[in-house]
N, C-alpha and C positions, 0 to 999 in steps of 0.2 A: 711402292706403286710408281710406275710412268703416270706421269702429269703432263695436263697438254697447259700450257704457262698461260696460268689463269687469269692474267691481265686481257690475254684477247679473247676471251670466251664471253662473245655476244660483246665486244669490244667498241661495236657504236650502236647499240642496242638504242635506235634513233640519238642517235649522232651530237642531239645539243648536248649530251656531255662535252663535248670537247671544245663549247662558245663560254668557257665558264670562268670567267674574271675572279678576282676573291671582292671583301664588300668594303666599307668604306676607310678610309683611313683616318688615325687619330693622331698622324700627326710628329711619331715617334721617327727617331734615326734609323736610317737604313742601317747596314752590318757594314763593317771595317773589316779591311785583309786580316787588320791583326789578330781578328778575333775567329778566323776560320781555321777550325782545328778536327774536320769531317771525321767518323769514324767510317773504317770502309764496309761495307754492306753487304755480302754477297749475294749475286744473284742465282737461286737456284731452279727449276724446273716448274716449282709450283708458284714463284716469286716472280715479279718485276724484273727481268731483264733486261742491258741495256742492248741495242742493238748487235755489239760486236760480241756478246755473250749467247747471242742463237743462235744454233744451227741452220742453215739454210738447207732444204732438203733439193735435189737435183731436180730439174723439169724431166715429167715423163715424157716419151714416148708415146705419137697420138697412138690409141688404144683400136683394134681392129672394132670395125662397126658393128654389134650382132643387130639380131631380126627386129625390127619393132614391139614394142609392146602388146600384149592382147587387149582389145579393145572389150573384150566381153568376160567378167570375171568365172573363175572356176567354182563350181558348185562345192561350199563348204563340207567340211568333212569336220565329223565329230574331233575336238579339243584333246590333246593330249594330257595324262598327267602335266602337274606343273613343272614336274623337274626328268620328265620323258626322255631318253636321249633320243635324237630327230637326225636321220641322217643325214648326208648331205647331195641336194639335189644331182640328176644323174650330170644332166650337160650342166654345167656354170658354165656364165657367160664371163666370167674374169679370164683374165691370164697376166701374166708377166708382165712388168713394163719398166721396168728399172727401179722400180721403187720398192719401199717397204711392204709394200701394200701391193695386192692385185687390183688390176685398170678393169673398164670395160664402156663403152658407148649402147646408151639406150633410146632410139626413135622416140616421139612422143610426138601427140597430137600439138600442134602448134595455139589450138583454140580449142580447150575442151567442150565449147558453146558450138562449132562449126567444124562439121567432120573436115569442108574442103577446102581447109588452112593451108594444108599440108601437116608439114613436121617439122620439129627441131631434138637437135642430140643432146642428151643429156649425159657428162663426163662422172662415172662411177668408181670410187675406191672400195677397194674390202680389204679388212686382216681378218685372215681364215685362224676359226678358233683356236686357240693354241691347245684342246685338248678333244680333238677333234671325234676320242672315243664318246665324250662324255657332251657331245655339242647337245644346246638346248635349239638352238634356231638363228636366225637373223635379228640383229639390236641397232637399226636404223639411227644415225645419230644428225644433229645440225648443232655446229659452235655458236649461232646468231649472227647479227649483223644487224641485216641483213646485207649483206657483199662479200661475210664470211667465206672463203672458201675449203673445199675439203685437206689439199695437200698436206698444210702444212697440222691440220687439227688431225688426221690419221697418221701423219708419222710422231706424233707427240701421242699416238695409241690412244685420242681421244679423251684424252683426261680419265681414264679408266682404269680401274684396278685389278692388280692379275688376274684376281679372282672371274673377273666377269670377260676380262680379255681369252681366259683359259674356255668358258663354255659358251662363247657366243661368236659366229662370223659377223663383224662388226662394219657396219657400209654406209657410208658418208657418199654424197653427192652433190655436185654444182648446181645449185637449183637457175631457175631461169632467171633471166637477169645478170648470170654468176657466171653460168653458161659458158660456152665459146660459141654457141653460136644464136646465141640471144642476150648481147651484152651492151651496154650503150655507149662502150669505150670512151670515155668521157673524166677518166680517174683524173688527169693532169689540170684539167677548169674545176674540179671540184676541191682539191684537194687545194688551188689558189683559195676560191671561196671560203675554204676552211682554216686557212691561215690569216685573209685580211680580216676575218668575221672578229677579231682580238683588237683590231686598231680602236681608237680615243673616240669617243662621241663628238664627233665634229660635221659639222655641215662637207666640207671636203670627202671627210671620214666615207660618209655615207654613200654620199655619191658612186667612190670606188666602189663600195662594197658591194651595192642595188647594180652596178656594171658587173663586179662579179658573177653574181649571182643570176641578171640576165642571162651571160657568155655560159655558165654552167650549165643553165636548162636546155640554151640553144645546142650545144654541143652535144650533151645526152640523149636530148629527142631527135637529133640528125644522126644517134649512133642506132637508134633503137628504129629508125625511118618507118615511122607512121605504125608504131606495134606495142605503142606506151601499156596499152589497156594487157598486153599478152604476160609481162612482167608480175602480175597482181600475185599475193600470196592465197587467193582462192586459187589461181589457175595452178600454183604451185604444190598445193596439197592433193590434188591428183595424179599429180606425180606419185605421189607417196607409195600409192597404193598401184601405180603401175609398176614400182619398181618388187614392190610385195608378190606379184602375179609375175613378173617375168624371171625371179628367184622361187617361183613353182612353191611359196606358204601359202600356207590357209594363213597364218596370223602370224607380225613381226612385234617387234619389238620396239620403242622410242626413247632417246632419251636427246632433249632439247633444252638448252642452254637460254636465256634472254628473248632474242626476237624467236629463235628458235621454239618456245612455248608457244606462240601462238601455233605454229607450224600444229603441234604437238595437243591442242587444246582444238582446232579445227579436225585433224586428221579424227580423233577420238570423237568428235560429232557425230561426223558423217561416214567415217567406217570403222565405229567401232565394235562390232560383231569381229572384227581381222585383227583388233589389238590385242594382244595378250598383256603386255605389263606395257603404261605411259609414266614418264618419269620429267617434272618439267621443273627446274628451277632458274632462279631471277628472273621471275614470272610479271609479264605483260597483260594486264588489265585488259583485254579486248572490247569491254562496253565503251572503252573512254572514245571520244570524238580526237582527232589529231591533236586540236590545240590544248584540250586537258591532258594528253600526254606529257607534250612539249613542258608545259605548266607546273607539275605534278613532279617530272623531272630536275628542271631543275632547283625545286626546292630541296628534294633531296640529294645532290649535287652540293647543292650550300651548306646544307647539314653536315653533310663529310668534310666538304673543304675546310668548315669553322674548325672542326674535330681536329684538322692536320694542325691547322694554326695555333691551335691550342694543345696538343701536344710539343709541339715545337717550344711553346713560352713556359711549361709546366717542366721541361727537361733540362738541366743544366750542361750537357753533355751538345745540346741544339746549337750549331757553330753560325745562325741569326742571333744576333744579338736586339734587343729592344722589342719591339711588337711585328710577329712574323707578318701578318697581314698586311701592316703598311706598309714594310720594306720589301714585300710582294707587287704593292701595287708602285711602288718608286722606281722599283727595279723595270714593269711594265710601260713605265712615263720614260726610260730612259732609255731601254731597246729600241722606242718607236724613232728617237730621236739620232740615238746613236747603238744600231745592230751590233754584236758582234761579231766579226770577221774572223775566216779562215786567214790560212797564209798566203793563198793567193788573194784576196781581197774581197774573195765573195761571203755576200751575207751566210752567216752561220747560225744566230739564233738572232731572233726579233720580238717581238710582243706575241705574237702566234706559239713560235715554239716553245716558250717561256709555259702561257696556257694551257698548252697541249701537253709540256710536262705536270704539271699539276695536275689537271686531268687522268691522265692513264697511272700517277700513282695514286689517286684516290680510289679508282679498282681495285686496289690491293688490299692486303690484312694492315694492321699497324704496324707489324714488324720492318719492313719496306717503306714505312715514311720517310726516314733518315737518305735513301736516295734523295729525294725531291730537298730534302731539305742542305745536302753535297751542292745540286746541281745547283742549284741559287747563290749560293757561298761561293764557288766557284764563281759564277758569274759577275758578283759583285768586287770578291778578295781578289782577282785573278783575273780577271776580265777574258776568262773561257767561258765558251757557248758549248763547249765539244759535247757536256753533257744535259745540257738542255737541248742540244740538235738531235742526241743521239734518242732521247728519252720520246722526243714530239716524232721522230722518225719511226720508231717500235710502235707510238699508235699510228701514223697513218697506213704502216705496213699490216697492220691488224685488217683491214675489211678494204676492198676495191670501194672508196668511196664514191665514186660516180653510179654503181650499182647500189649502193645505200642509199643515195639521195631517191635515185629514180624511183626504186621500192619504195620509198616513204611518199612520196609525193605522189605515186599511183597510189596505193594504199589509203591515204590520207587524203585526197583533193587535193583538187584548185583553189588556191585562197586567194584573195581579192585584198585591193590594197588596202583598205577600211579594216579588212579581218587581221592581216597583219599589224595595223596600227595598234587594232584594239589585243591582240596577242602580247607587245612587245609591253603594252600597258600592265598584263599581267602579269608577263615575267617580273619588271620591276618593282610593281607592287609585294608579289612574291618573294621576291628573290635580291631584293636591291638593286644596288646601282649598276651592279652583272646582267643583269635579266636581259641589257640589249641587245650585249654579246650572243646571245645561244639562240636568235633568228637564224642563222645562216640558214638550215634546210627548208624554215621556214619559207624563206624571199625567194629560196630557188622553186619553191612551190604557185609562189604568184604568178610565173612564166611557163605554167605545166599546161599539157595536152587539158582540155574541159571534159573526162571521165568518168566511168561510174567507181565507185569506190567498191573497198571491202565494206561489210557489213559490220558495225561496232554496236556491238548486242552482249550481253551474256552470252556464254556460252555453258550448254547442258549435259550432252554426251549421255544420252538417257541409254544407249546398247553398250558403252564402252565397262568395260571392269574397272577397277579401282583404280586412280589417278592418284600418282603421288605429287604433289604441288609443295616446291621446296622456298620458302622464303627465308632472305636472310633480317634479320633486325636496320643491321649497320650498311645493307644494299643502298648505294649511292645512284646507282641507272637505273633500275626497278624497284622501286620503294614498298616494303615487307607490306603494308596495307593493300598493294594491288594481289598477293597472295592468297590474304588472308579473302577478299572480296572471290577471285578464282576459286578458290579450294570451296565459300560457301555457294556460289553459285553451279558448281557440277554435281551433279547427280550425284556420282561416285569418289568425288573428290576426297583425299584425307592430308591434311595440313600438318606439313614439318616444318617447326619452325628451329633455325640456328641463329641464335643469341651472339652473334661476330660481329664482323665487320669485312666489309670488301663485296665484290660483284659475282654472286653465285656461291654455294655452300660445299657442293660435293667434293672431296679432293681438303676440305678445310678441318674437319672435325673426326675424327674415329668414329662417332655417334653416326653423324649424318651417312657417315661412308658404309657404314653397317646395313642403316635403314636400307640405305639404296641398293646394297649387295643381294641383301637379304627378299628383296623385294623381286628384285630381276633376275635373283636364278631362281631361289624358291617360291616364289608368289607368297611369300607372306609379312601381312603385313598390317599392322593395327585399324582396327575402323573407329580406333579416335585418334584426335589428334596427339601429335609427339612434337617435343622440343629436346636441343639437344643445344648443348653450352652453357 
């Protein structure tokens, strides 16, 4: 199978993963050079890569403009068999554009609420079936994020398996926000935000950070100039289905990743008469209120992180020596004070990168700890950053963070600084002495536009067919209970559960990869539930 490198699928699936300190110290010695004896780890396609191990795909070609969307859908036509072969539409609106993938721009109303918005374009990739006799239809996909964007998730062929890459034209899109021309250009103040958000609890501390975090909103909402409300992931799932109607289906396909699920759990609401197969895993609770997300997450963020720390001290082969979690947080006391340096003299890793290493390998399976546990060794035996700069650098390249914040905080509210107080109160209670760390998206929300939210309700999908809801056990950004809560609340819900560990299932297990295969070219598929590991 091509894998799309599961580290960034739905890689700030609300982003406080990556404010995630480890918990208290007890006390024990840091690691000594003498004792760093790494084994080296490779990184492969479905694994933790580090930066200079991925490929970088070329910028397209902006993509010729086709006609706008239909505003008025196409009268349904009777369902094909499930395994039908479906031609392929006469005009496609793709063509060429240097990439792996075929390009194409699609008009959209700018306000699905107000015809006389205007418009904004929306940036379209497709990989045309690879068994184009045998095509079933269109397999709509989102990596999460939300700031995900399509490029680099269709030339990794989506995380997808020949099998579904051979009978499905596969098309990913830049949702709004993601956009080029609905973006809040704001990545460079957030992605500050997201590095001082690791500094000490200090009266100073803070200050920078609440300045942070001002400078980020202001920045965002002057990118987005007065159009915060257009960004919402309601406005966005109208998309969905314009892009369904301007590829001329009666009914497409989904499969959605993290934030992605919501995408994927709204679209099956409200049109899912047009769904033929929905496939959602590291599934997003949608009843929860923002701060029980925020909350929710990172308790299970802790749960992971103890897990790495504890494999570390259970493995003789772990080149930490003494208790990994304290000489985690010593090593965090010591960056702040003294960074490491490149060879020209500029900071290389700090207390941010450090975090943000730990972070994106806890998205991983266990096999893949032993990086994170390199990149510490190194830093302490060595006094190299190269691979904690490289490790914090692969996740902020994961999602255009200034498009994730803004998403969350349209999505989520205006919080007030009382609500933040009493948030950061939770976390800690939750989560320990970390918990103050993983405000950042939070405080950039106190300085947001005053707007109506998404609705956080259940969600039912009473028209839609069978919803496959993938949860994993060992899920550290989506924790497998928001699943199982999803899968009982849809009408047609049926619950996979995989017994692992790391961020999302499909791509992890033969079991899981089965279900999913079997699901989305044949439509079948158990109406109880399944676990697999």
């Amino acid at each position: 199978m091509r894998r799309y490198p599961r580290a960034i699928v739905g890689a700030g699936v609300l982003m406080v993963a990556a404010l995630i300190a480890a918990g208290c110290s007890d006390g024990t010695d840091a690691p000594s050079a003498s004792n760093v004896e790494p084994t080296e780890i490779p990184a492969t396609a479905t694994e933790v890569p580090t930066e200079a191990s991925m490929p970088t795909p070329t910028e397209a070609p902006a993509p010729t403009p086709v006609a706008p969307a239909p505003t008025d859908e196409p009268v349904p036509t009777e369902a094909p068999p499930p395994t039908a072969v479906q031609p392929e539409p006469e005009a496609s609106i793709f063509q060429g554009c240097g990439q792996v993938y075929l390009c194409a721009e699609l008009e959209v109303p700018a306000d699905h609420n107000d015809p006389d918005a205007g418009t904004i374009s929306l940036e379209l990739g497709m990989l045309p079936a690879g068994d184009p006799d045998r095509r079933i239809g269109v397999l709509l996909v989102n990596p999460g994020g939300p700031g995900g964007d399509m490029n680099s998730f269709l030339a990794y062929g989506a995380g997808l398996s020949d099998q579904v890459l051979a009978r499905f034209d596969v098309v990913g899109w830049n949702p709004r926000g993601v956009t080029a021309s609905l973006n809040p250009n704001c990545h460079q103040e957030a992605e500050k935000l997201q590095l001082v958000g690791a500094l000490s609890d200090t009266p100073e501390n803070e200050a920078v950070i609440a300045e942070a975090a001002q400078q980020a909103a202001e920045a965002c909402l002057a990118g987005l100039d007065g159009r915060s409300e257009l960004i919402s992931t309601v406005q966005t799932v109208h998309h969905m289905d314009l892009i369904r109607q301007a590829l001329g289906e009666d009914q497409i396909n989904f499969l959605g990743y993290s934030y992605g699920t919501v995408l994927g759990q709204f679209y099956a609401d409200k049109y899912g008469a047009h769904a033929r197969a929905v496939v959602i895993d590291g599934v997003l609770d949608t009843s929860l209120a923002h701060e029980d997300v925020l909350v929710e997450q990172i308790r299970g963020f802790a749960r992971v992180i103890d897990a790495i720390f504890e494999a570390c001290l259970a493995d003789a082969a772990c080149p930490i020596v003494g208790n990994p979690k304290s000489a985690y947080l010593q090593l965090m006391d010591s960056l702040e004070t003294n960074p490491l340096l490149d060879a020209e003299g500029n900071v290389l890793a700090g207390p941010g990168e450090a975090q943000l290493a730990l972070v994106i390998v806890s998205y991983s399976s266990e096999e893949q700890w032993p990086l994170l546990f390199r990149a510490f060794a190194q830093a302490w035996g060595e006094n190299d950053g190269q691979m904690l700069h490289d490790l914090a650098q692969f996740y902020l390249g994961a999602v255009d963070l200034g498009s994730f914040f803004s998403i969350s905080c349209t999505d989520g509210g205006r919080m007030s600084e009382s609500d933040l107080d009493r948030l950061v109160e939770r976390m800690i209670e939750e989560a320990g002495d970390f918990g103050r760390a993983a405000a950042a998206e939070a405080r950039m929300c106190v300085y947001w536009d005053d707007i109506e939210t998404r609705p956080h309700e259940p969600v039912r999908a009473p028209d839609a067919a069978s919803v496959l809801v993938i949860g994993n056990r060992g899920d550290n950004a989506t924790p497998y209970e928001w699943a199982v809560a999803v899968a009982e609340a849809l009408e047609t819900g049926v619950l996979l559960t995989y017994n692992g560990q790391g961020h999302t299932s499909y791509g992890r297990h033969p079991c899981v990869d089965e279900v999913v295969d079997n699901y989305l070219i044949d439509l079948v598929l158990s109406s109880e539930d399944i676990e697999c590991g």
